[in-house]
PQR file of N, CA, C, O and H, with PARSE charges and radii, in Angstrom:
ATOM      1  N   UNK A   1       0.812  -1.211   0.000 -0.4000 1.5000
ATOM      2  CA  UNK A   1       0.000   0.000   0.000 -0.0000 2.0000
ATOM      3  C   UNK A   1       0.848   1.265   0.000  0.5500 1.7000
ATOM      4  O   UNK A   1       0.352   2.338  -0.343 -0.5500 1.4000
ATOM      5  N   UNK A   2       2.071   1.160   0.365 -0.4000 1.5000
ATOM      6  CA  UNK A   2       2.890   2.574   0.689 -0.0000 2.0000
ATOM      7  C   UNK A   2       3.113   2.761  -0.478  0.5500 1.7000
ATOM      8  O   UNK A   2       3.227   1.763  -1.190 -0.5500 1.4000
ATOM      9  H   UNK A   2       2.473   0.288   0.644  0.4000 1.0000
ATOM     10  N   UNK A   3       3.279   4.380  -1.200 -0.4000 1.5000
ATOM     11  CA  UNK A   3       3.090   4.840  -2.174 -0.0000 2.0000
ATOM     12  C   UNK A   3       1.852   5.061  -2.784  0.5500 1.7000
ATOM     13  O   UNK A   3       1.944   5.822  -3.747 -0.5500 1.4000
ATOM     14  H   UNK A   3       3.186   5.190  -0.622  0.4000 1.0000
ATOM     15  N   UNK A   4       0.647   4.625  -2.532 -0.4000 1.5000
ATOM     16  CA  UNK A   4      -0.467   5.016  -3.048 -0.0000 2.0000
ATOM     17  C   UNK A   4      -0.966   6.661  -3.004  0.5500 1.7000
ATOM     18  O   UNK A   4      -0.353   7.347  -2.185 -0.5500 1.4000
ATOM     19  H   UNK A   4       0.573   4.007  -1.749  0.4000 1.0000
ATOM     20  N   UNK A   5      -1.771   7.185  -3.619 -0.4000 1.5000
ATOM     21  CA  UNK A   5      -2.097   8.350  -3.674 -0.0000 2.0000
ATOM     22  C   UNK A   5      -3.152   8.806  -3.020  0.5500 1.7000
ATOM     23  O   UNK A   5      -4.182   8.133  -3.006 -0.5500 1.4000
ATOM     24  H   UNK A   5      -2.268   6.628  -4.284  0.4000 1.0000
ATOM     25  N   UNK A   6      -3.092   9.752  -2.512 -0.4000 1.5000
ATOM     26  CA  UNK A   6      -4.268   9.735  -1.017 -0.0000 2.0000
ATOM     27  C   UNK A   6      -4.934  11.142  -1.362  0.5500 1.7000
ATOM     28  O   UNK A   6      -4.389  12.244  -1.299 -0.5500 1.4000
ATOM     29  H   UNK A   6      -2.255  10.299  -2.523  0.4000 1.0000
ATOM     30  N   UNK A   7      -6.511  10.782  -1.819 -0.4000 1.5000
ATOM     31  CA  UNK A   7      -7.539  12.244  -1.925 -0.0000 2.0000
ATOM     32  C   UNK A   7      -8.843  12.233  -0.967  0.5500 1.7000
ATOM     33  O   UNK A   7      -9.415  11.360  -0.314 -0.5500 1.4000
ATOM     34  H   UNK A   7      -6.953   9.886  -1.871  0.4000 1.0000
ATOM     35  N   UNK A   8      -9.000  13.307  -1.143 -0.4000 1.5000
ATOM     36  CA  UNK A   8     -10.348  13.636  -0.432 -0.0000 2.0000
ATOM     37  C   UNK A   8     -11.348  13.158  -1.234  0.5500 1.7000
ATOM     38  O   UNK A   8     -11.260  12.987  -2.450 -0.5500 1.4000
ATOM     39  H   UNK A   8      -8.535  14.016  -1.674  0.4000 1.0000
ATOM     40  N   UNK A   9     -12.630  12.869  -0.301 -0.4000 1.5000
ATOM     41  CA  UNK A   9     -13.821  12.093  -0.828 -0.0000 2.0000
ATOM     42  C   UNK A   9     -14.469  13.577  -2.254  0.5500 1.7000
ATOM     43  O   UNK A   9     -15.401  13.285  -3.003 -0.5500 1.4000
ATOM     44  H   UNK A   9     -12.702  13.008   0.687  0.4000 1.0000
ATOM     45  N   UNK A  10     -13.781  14.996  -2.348 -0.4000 1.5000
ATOM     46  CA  UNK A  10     -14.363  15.618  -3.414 -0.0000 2.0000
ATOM     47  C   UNK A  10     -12.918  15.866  -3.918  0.5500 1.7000
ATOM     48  O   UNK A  10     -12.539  17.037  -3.927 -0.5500 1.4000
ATOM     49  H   UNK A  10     -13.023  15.233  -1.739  0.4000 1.0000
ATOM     50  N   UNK A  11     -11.835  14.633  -4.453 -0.4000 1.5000
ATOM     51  CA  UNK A  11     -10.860  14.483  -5.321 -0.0000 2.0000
ATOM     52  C   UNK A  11      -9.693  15.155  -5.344  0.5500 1.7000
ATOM     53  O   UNK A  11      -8.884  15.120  -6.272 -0.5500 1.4000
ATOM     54  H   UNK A  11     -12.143  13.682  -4.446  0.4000 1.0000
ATOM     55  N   UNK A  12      -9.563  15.911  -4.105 -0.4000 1.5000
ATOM     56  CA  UNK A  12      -8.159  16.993  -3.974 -0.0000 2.0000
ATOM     57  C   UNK A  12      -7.260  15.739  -3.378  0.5500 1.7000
ATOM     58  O   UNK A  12      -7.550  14.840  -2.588 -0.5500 1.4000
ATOM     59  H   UNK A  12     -10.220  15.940  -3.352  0.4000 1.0000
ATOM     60  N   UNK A  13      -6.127  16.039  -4.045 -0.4000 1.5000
ATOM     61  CA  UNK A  13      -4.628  15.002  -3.413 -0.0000 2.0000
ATOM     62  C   UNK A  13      -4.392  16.006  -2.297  0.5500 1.7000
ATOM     63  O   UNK A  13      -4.369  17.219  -2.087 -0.5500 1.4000
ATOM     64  H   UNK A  13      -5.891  16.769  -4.687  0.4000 1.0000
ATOM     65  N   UNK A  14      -4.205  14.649  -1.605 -0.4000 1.5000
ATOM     66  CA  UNK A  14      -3.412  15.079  -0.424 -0.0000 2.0000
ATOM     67  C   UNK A  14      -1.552  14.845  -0.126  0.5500 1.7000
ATOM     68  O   UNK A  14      -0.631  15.552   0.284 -0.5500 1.4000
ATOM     69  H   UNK A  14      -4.224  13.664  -1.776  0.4000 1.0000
ATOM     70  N   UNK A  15      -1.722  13.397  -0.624 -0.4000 1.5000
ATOM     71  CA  UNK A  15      -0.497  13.005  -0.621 -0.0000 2.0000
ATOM     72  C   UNK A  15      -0.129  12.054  -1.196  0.5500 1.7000
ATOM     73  O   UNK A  15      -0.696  11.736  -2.241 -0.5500 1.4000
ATOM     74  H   UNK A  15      -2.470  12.823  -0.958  0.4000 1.0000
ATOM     75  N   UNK A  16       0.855  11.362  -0.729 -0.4000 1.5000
ATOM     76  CA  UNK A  16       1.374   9.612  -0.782 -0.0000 2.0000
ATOM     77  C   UNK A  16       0.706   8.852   0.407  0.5500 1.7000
ATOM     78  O   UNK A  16       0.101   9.142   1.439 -0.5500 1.4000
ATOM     79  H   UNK A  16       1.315  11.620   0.120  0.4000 1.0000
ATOM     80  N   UNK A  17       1.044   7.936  -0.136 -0.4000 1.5000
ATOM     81  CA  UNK A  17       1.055   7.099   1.333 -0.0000 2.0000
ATOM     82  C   UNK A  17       2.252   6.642   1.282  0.5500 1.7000
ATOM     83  O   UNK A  17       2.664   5.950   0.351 -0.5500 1.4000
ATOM     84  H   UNK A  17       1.535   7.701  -0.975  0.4000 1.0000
ATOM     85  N   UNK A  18       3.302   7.172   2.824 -0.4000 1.5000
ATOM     86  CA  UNK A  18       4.527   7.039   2.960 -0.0000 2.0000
ATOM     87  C   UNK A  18       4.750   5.893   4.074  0.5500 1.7000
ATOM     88  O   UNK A  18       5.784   5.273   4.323 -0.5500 1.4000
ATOM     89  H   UNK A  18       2.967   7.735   3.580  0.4000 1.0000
ATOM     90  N   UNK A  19       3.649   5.807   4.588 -0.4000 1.5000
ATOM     91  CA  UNK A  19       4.097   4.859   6.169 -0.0000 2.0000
ATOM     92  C   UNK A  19       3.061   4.510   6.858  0.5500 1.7000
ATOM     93  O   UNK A  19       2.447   5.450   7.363 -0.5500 1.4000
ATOM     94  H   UNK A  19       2.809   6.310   4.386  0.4000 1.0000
ATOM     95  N   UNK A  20       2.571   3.229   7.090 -0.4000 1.5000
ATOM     96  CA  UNK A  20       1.923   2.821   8.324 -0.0000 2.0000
ATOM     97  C   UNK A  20       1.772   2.461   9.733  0.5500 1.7000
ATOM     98  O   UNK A  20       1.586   1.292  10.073 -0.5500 1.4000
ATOM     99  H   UNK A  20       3.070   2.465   6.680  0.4000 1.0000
ATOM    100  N   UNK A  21       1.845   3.422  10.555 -0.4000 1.5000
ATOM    101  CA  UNK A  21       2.241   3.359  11.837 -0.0000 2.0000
ATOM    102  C   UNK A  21       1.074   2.607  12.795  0.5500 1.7000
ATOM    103  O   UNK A  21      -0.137   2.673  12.585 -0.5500 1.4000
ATOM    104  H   UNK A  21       1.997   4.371  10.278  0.4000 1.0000
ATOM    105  N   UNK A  22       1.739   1.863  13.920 -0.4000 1.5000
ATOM    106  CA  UNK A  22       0.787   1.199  14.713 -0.0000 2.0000
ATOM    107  C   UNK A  22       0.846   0.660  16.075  0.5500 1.7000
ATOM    108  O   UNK A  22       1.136  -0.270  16.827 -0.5500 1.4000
ATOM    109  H   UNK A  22       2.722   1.809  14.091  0.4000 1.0000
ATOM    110  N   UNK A  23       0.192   2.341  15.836 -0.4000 1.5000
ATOM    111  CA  UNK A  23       0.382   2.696  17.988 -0.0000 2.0000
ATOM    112  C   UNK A  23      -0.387   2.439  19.171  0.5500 1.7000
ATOM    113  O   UNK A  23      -0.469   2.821  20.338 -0.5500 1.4000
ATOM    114  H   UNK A  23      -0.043   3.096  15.225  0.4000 1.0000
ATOM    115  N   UNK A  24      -1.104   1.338  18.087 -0.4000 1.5000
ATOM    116  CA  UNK A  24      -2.035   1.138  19.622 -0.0000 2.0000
ATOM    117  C   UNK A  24      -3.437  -0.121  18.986  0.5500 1.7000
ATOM    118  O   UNK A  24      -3.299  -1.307  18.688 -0.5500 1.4000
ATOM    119  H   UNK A  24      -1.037   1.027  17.139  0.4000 1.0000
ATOM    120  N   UNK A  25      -4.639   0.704  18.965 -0.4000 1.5000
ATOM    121  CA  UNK A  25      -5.646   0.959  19.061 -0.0000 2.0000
ATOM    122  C   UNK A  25      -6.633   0.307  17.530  0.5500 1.7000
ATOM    123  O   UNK A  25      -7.405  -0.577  17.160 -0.5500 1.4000
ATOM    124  H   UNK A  25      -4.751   1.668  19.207  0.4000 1.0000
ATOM    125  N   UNK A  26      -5.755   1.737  17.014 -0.4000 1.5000
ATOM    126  CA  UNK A  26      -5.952   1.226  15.432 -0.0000 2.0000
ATOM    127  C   UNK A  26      -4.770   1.835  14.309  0.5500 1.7000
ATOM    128  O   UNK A  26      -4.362   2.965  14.578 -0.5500 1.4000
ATOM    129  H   UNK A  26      -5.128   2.455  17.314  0.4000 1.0000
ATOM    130  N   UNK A  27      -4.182   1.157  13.052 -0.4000 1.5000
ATOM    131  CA  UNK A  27      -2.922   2.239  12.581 -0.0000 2.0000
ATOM    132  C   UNK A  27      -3.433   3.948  12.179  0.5500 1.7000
ATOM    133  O   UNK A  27      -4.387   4.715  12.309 -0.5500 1.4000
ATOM    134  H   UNK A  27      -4.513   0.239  12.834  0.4000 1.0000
ATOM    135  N   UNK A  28      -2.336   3.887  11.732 -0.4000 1.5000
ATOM    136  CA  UNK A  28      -2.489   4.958  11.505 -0.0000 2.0000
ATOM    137  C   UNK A  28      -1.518   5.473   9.759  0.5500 1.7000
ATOM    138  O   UNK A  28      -0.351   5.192   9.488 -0.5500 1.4000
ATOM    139  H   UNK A  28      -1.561   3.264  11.627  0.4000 1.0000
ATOM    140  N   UNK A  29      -2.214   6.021   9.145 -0.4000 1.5000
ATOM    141  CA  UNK A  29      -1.354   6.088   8.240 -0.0000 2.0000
ATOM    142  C   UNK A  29      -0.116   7.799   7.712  0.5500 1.7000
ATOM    143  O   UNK A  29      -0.513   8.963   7.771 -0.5500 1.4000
ATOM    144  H   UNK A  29      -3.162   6.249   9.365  0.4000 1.0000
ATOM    145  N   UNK A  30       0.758   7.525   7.433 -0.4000 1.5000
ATOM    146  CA  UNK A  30       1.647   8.808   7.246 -0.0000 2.0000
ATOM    147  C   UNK A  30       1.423   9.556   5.837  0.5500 1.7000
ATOM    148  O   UNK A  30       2.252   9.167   5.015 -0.5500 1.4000
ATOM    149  H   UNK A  30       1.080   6.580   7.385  0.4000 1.0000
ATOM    150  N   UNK A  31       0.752  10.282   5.455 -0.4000 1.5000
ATOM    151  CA  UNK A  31       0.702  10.695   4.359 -0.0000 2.0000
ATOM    152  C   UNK A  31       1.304  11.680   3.721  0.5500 1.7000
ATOM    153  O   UNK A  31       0.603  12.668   3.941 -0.5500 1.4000
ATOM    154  H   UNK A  31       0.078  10.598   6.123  0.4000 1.0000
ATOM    155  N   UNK A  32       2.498  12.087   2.834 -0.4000 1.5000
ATOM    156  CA  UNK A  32       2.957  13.324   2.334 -0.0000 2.0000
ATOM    157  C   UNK A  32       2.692  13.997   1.449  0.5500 1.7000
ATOM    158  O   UNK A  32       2.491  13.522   0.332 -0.5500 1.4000
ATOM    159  H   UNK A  32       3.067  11.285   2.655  0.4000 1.0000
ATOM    160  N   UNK A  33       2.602  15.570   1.766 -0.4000 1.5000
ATOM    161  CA  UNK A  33       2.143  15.645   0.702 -0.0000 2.0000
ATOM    162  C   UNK A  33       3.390  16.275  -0.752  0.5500 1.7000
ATOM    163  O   UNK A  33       4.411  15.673  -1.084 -0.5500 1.4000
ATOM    164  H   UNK A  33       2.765  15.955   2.674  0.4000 1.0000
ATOM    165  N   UNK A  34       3.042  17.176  -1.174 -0.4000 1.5000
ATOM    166  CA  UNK A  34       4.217  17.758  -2.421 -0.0000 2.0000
ATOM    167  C   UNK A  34       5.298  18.852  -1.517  0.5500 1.7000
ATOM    168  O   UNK A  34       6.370  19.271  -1.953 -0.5500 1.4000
ATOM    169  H   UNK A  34       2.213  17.665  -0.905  0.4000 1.0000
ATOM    170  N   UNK A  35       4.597  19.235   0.081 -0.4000 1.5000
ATOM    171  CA  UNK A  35       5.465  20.775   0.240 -0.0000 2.0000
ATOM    172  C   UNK A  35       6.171  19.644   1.194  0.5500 1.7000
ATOM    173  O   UNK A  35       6.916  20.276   1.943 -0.5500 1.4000
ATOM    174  H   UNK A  35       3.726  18.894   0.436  0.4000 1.0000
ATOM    175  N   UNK A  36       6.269  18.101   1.521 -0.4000 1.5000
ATOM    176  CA  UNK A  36       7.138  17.153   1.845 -0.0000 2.0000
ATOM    177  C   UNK A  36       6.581  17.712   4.029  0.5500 1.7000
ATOM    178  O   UNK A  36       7.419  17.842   4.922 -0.5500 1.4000
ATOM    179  H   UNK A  36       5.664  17.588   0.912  0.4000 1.0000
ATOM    180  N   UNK A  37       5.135  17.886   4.197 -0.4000 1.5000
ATOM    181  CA  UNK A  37       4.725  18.082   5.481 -0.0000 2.0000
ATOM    182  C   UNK A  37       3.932  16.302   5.501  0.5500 1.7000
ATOM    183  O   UNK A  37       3.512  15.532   4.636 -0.5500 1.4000
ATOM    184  H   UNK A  37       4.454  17.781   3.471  0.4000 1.0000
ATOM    185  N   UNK A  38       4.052  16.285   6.948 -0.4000 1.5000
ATOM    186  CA  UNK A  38       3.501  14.921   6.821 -0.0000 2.0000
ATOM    187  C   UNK A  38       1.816  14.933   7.567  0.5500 1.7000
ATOM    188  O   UNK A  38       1.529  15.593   8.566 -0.5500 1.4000
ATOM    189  H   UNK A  38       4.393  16.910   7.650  0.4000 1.0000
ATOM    190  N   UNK A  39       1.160  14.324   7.045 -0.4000 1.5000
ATOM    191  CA  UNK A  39      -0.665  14.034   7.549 -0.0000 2.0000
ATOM    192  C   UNK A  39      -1.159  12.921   7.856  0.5500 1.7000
ATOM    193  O   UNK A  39      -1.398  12.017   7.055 -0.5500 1.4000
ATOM    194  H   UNK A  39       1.393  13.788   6.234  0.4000 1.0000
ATOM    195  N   UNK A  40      -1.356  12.897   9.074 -0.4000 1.5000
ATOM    196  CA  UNK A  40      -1.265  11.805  10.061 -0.0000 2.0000
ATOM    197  C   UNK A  40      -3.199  11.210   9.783  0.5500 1.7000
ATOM    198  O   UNK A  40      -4.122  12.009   9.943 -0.5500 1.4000
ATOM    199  H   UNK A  40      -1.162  13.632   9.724  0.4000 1.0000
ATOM    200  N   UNK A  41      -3.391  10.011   9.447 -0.4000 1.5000
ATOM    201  CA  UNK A  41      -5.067   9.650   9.738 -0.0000 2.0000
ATOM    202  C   UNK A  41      -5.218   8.766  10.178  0.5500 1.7000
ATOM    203  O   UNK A  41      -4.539   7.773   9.917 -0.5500 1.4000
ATOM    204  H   UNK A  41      -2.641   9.362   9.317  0.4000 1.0000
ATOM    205  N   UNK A  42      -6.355   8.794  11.182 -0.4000 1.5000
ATOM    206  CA  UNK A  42      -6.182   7.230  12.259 -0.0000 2.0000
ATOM    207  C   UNK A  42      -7.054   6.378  10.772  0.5500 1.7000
ATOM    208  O   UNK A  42      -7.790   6.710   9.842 -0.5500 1.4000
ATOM    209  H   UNK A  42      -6.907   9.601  11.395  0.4000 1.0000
ATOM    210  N   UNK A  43      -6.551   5.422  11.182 -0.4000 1.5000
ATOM    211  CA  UNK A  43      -7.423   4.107   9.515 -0.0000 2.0000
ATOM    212  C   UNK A  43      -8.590   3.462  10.578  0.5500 1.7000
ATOM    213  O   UNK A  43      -8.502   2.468  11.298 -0.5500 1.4000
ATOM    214  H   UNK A  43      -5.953   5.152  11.937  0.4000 1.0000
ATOM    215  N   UNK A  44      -9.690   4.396  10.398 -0.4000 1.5000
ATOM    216  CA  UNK A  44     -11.233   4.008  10.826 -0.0000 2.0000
ATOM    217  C   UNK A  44     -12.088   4.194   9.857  0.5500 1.7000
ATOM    218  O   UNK A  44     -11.721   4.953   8.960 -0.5500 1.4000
ATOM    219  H   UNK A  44      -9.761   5.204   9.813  0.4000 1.0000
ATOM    220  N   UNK A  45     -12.900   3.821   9.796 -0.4000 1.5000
ATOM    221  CA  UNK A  45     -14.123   3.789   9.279 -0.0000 2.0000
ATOM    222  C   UNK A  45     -14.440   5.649   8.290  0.5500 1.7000
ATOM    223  O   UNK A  45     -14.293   6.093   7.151 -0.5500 1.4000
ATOM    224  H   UNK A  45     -13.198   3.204  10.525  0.4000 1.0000
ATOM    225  N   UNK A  46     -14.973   6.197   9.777 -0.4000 1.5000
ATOM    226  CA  UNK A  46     -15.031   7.342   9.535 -0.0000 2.0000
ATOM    227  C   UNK A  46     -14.381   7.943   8.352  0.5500 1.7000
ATOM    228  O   UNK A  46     -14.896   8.527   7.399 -0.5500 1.4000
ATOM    229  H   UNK A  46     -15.093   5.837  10.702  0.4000 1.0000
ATOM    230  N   UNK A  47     -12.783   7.601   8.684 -0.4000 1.5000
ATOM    231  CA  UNK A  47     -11.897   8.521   7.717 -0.0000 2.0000
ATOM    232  C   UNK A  47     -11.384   7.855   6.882  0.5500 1.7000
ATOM    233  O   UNK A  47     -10.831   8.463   5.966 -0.5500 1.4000
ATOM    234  H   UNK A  47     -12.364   7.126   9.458  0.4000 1.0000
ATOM    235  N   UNK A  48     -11.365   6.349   6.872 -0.4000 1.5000
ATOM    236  CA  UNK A  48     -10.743   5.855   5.249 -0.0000 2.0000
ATOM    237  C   UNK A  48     -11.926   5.306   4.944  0.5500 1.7000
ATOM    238  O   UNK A  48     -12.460   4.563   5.766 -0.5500 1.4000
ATOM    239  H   UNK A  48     -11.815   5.854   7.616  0.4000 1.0000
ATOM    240  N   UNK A  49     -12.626   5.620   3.524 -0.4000 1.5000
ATOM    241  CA  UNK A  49     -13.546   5.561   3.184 -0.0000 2.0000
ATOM    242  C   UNK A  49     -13.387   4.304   1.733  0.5500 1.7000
ATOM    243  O   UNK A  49     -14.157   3.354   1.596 -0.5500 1.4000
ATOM    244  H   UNK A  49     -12.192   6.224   2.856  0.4000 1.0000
ATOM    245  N   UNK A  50     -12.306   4.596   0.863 -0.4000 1.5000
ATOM    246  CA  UNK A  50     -11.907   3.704   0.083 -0.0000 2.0000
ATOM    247  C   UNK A  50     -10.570   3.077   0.022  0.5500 1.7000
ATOM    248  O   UNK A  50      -9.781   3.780   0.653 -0.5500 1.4000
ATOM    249  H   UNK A  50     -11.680   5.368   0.974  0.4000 1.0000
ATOM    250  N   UNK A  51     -10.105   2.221  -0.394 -0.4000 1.5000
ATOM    251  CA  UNK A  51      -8.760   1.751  -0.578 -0.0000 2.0000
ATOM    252  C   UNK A  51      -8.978   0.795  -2.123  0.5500 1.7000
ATOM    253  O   UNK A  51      -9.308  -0.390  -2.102 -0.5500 1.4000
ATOM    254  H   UNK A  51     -10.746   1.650  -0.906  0.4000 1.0000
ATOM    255  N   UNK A  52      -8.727   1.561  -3.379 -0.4000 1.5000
ATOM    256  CA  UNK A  52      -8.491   0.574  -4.377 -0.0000 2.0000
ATOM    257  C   UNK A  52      -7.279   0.591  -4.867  0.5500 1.7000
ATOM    258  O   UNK A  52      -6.837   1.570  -5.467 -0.5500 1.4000
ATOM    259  H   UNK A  52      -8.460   2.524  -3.396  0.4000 1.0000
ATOM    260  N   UNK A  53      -6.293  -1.003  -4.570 -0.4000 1.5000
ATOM    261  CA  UNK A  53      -4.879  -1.038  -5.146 -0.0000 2.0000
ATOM    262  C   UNK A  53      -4.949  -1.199  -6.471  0.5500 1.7000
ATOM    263  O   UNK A  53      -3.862  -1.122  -7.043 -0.5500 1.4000
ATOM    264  H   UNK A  53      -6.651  -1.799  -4.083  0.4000 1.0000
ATOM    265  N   UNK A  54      -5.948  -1.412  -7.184 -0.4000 1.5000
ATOM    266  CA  UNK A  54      -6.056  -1.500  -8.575 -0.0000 2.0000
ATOM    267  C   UNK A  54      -5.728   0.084  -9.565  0.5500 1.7000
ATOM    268  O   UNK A  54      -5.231   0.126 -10.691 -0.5500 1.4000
ATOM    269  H   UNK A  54      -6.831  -1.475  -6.720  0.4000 1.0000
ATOM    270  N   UNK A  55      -6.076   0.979  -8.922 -0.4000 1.5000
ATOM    271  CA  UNK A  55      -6.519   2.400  -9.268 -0.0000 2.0000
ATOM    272  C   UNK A  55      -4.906   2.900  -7.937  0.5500 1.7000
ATOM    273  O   UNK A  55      -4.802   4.030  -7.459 -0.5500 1.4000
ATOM    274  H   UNK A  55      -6.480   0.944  -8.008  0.4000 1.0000
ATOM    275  N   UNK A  56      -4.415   2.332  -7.789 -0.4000 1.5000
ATOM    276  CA  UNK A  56      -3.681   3.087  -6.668 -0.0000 2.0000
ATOM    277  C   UNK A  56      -4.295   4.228  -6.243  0.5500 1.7000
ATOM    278  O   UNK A  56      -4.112   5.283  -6.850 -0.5500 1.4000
ATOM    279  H   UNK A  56      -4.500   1.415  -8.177  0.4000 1.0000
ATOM    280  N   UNK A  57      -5.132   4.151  -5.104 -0.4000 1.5000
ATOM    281  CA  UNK A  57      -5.881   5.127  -4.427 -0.0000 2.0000
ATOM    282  C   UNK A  57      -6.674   5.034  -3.622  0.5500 1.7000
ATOM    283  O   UNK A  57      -7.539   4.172  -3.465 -0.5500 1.4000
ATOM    284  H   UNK A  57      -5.281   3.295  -4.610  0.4000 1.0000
ATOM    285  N   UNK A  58      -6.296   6.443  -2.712 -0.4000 1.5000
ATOM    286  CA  UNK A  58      -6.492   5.760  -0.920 -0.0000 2.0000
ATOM    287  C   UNK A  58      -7.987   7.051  -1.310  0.5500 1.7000
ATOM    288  O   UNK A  58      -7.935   7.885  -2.215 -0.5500 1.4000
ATOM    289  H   UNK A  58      -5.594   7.144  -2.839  0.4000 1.0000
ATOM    290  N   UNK A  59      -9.016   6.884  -0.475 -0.4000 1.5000
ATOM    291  CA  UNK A  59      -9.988   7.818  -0.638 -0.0000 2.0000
ATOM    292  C   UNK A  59     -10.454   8.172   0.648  0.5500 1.7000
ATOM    293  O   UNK A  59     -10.819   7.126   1.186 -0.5500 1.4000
ATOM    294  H   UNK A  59      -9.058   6.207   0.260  0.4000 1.0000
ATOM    295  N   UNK A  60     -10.690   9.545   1.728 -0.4000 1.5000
ATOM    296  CA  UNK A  60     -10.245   9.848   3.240 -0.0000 2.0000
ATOM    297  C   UNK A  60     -11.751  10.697   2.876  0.5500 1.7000
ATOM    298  O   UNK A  60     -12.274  10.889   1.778 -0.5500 1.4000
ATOM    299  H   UNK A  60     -10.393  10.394   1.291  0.4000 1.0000
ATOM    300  N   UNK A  61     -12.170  11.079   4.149 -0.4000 1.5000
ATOM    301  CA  UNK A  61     -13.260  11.752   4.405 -0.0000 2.0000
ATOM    302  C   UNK A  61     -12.579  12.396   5.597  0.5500 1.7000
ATOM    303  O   UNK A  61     -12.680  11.736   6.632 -0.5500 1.4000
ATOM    304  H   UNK A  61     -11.745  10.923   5.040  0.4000 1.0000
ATOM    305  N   UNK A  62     -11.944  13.476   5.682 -0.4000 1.5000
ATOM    306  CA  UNK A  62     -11.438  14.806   6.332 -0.0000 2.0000
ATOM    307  C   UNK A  62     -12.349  15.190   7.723  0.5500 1.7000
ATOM    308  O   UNK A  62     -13.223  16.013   7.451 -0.5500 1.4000
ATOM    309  H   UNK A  62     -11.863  14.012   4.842  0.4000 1.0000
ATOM    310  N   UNK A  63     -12.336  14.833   8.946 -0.4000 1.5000
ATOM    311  CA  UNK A  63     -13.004  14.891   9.839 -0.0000 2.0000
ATOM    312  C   UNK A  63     -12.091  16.288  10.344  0.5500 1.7000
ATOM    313  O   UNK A  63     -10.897  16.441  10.086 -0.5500 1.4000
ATOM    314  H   UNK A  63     -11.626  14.165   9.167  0.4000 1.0000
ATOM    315  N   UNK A  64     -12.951  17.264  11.123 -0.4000 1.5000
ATOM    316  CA  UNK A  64     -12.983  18.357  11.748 -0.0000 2.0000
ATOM    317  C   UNK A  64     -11.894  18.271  12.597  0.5500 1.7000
ATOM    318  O   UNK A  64     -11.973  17.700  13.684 -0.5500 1.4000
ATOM    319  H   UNK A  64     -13.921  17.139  11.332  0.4000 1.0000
ATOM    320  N   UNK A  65     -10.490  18.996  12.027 -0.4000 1.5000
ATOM    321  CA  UNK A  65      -9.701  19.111  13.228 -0.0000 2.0000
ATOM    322  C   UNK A  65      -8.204  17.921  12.387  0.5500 1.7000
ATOM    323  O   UNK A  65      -7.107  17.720  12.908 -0.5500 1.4000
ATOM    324  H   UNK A  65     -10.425  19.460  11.144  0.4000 1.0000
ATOM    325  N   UNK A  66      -8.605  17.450  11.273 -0.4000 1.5000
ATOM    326  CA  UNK A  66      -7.098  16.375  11.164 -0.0000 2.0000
ATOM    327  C   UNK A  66      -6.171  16.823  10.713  0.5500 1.7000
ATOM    328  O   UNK A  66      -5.090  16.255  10.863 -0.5500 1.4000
ATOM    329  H   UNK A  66      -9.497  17.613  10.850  0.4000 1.0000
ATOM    330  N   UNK A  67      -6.300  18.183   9.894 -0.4000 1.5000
ATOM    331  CA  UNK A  67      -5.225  18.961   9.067 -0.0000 2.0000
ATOM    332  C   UNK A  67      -5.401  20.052   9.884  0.5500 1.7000
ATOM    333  O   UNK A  67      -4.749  21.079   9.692 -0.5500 1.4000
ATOM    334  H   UNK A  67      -7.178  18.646   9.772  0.4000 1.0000
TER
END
């Protein structure tokens, strides 16, 4: 999955997918974007909405407060 391309559910890139971290609870994924800042999303329900490796592309629903 690392390297996939990570947008919002209305198609703006956010990033890569650089890293899957897993601190607990549930992972979490590292996402970069082009200005090389990193965007942290817990991998729930809520906020990963799609994952197709076919299409390389992660699809996030932006909850209040993650950026």
């Amino acid at each position: 999955m690392i390297g996939l391309e990570v947008y919002t559910e209305e198609g703006e890139l956010l990033g890569t997918l650089k890293e899957v971290l897993q601190p607990g609870a549930n992972d979490v994924y590292v996402v970069e974007n082009e200005a090389k800042q990193e965007i942290l999303l817990p991998v729930i329900p809520d906020v990963i909405k799609q994952v197709d490796i076919e299409e390389k592309k992660i699809t996030v629903k932006l909850l209040e407060g993650l950026i």
